[in-house]
C-alpha positions as CSV (number, residue, x, y, z in Angstrom):
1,X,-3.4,-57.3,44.2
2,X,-3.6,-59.2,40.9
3,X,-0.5,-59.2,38.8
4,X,-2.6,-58.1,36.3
5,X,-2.9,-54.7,37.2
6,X,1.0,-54.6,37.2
7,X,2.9,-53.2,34.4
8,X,5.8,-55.0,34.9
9,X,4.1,-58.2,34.2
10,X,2.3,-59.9,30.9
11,X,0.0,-62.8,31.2
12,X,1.3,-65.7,29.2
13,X,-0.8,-68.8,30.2
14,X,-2.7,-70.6,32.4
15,X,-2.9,-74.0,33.7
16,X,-4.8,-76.0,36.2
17,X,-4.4,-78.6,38.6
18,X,-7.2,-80.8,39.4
19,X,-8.0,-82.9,42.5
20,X,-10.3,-84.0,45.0
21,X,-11.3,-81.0,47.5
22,X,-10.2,-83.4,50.8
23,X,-6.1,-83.6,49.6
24,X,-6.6,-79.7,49.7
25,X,-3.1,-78.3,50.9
26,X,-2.6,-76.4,54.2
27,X,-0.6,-73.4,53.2
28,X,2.2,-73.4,55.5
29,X,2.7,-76.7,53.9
30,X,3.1,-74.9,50.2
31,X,4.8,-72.4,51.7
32,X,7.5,-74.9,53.2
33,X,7.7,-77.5,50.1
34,X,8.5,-74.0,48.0
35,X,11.1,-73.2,50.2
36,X,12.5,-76.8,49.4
37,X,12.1,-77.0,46.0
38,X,13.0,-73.6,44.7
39,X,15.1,-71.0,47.2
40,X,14.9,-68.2,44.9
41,X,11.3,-67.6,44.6
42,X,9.5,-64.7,46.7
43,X,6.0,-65.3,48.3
44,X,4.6,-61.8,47.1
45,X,1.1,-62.3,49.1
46,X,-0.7,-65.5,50.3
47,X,-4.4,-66.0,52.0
48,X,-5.6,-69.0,54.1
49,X,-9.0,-70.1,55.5
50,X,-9.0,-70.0,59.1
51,X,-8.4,-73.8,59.7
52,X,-5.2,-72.5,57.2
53,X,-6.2,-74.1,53.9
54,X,-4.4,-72.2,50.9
55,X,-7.0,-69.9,49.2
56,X,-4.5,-68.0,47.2
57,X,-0.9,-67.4,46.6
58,X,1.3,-65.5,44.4
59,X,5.2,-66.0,43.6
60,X,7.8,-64.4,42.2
61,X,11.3,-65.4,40.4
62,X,13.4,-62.6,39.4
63,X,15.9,-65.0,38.0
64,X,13.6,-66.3,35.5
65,X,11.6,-63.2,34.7
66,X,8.1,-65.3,36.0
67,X,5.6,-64.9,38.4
68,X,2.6,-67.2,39.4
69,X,-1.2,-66.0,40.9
70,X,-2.4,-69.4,42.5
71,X,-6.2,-69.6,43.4
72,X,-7.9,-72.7,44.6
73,X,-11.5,-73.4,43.4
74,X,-14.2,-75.7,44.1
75,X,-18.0,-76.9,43.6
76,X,-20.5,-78.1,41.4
77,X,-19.5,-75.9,38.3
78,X,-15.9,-76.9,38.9
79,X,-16.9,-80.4,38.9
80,X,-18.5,-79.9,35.6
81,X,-16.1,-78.2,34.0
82,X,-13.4,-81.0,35.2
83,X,-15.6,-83.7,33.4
84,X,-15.6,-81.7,30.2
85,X,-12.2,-80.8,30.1
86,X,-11.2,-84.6,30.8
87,X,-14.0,-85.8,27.8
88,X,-12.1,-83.0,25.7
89,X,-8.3,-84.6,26.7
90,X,-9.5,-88.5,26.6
91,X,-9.4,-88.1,22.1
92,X,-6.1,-87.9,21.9
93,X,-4.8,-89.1,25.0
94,X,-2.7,-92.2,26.1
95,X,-3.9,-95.2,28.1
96,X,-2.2,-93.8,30.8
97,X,-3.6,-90.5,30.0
98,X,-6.7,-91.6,29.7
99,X,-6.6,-93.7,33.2
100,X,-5.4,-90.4,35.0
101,X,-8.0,-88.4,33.3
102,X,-10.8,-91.4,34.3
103,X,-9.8,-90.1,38.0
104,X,-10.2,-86.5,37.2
105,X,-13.4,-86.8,36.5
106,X,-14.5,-87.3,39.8
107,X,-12.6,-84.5,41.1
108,X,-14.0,-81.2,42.6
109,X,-11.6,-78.8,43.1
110,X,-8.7,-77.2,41.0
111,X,-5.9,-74.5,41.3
112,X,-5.9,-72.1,38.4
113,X,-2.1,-71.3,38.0
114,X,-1.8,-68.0,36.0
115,X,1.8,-68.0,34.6
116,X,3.2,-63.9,34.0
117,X,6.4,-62.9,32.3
118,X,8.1,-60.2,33.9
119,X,8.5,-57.9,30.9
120,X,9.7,-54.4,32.7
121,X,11.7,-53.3,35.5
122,X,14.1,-56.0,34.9
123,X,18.1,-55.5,34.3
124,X,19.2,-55.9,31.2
125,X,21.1,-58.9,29.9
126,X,24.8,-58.7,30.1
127,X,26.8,-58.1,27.2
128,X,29.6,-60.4,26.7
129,X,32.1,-60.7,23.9
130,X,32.4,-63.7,22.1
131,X,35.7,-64.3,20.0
132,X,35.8,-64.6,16.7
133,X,37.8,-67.7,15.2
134,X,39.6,-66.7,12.3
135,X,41.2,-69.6,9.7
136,X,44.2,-68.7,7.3
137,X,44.1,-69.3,3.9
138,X,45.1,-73.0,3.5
139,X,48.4,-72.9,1.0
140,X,48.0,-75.1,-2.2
141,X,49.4,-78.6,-2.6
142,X,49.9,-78.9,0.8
143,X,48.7,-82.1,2.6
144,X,47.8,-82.2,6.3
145,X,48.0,-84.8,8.2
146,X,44.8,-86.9,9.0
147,X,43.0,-86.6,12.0
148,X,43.7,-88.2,15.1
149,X,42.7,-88.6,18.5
150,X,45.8,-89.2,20.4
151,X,47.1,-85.9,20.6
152,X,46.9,-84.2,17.0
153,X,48.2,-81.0,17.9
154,X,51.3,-82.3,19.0
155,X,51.7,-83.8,15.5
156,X,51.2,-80.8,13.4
157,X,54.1,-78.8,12.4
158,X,55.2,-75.5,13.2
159,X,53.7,-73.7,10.0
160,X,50.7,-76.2,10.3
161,X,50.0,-74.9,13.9
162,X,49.4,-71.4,12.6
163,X,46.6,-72.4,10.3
164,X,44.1,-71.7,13.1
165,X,44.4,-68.7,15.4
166,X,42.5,-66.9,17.9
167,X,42.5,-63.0,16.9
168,X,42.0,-61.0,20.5
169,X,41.4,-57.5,18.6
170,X,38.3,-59.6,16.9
171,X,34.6,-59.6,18.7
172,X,31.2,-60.0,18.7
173,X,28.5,-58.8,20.8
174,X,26.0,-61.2,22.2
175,X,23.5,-61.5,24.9
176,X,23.9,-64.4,27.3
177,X,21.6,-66.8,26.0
178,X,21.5,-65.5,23.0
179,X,19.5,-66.8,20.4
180,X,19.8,-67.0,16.8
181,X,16.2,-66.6,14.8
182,X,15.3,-68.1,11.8
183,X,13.6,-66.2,9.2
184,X,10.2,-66.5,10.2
185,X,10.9,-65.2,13.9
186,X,10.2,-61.6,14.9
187,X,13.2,-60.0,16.8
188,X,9.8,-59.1,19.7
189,X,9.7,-62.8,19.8
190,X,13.3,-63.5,19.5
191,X,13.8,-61.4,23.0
192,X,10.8,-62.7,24.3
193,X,12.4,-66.7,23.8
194,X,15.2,-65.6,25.0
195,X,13.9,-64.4,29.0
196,X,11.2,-66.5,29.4
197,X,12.4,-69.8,31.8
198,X,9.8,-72.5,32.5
199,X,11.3,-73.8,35.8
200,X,9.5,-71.5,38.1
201,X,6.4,-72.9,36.8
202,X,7.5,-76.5,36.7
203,X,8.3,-75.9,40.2
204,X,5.0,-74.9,41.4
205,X,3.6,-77.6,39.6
206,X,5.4,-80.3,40.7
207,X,4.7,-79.1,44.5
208,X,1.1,-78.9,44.1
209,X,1.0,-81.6,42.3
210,X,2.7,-84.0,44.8
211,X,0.6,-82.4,47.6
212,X,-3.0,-82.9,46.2
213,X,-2.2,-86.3,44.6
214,X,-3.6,-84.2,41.3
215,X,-2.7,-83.8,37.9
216,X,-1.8,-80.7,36.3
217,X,-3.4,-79.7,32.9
218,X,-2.7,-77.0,29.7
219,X,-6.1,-76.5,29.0
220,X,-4.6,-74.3,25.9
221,X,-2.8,-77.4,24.4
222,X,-4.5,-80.0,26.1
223,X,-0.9,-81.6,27.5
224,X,-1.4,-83.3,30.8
225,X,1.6,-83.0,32.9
């Protein structure tokens, strides 16, 4: 069942990784480097071919709010659209960029990665409290000491040690990982900053990756990983 048709999850992006059809993965062999790599993901459904080449896969981590749909592809018309999307990437590309992407094009097969947030059904952040520092006034014509590294504290006097004080009856509330927006940032896409984590699907990019001797792609942004 595609995550898609889940209302907990929202589509966010989608990348590829491209490589020739014969470094195809066996899927226990996904299933094993996952394992590996990242403990805390969950294998929500998987499908092989009989001689147990991965067809599809989809994975879930609840600790970063993400999910993944991974579908293999191959052919003529993948081939084709490899070779454009390589042309595409080449313009602004580095020499090694562009010797990677010189490969690609002679690959036939891809995995289409489709990256979902987990946007409902999730617990909500905890609440901590976060003290406020509070300075007293500094009194006129009084010098203090200049700074030094070797034990300052110790060096200040009684009166001076007062100066700056932690007030327990003082709070604020924050969520963990809190984030503070600039103007131009909606508080939607303030929270939505603040769940999303990107190691789930650096993860699974880094396995498939190393197992098809392929490159992974951002056909959105163009950035070859």
């Amino acid at each position: 069942m595609s995550l898609f048709s889940d209302e907990r999850y929202t589509w966010r992006e989608t990348y590829f990784v491209l490589f020739d059809p014969v470094m195809r993965p066996r899927l226990s062999d996904v299933r094993r480097e996952l394992r590996h790599v990242a403990g805390t993901l969950s294998i929500l459904d998987n499908t092989a071919e009989p001689n147990g080449n991965l067809v599809s896969m989809t994975v879930a981590s609840y600790e970063d709010h993400a999910a993944l749909e991974i579908t293999y592809h191959e052919g003529n018309n993948v081939h084709s659209e490899i070779s454009l999307l390589a042309e595409l990437l080449e313009k602004g590309s580095t020499p090694k960029e562009k010797e990677r992407l010189l490969h690609a094009k002679n690959y036939r097969a891809k995995f289409e990665i489709l990256h979902f947030e987990q946007t409902a059904g999730t617990s909500e952040f905890k609440i901590v409290k976060m003290p406020v520092l509070q300075f007293a006034p500094r009194e006129k014509n009084k010098m203090i000491p200049p700074f030094s590294n070797r034990n300052y504290s110790d060096k200040l006097l009684p009166d001076q040690k007062k100066r700056f004080h932690f007030d327990p009856n003082s709070y604020e509330n924050c969520s963990v990982n809190c984030v503070e927006p600039d103007e131009n940032t909606s508080s939607e896409d303030s929270a939505e900053f603040e769940r999303i984590d990107p190691n789930t699907l650096v993860f699974v990019l880094e396995i498939l990756c190393r197992l098809t001797k392929g490159i992974a792609i951002d056909p959105a942004s163009g950035v070859i990983i």
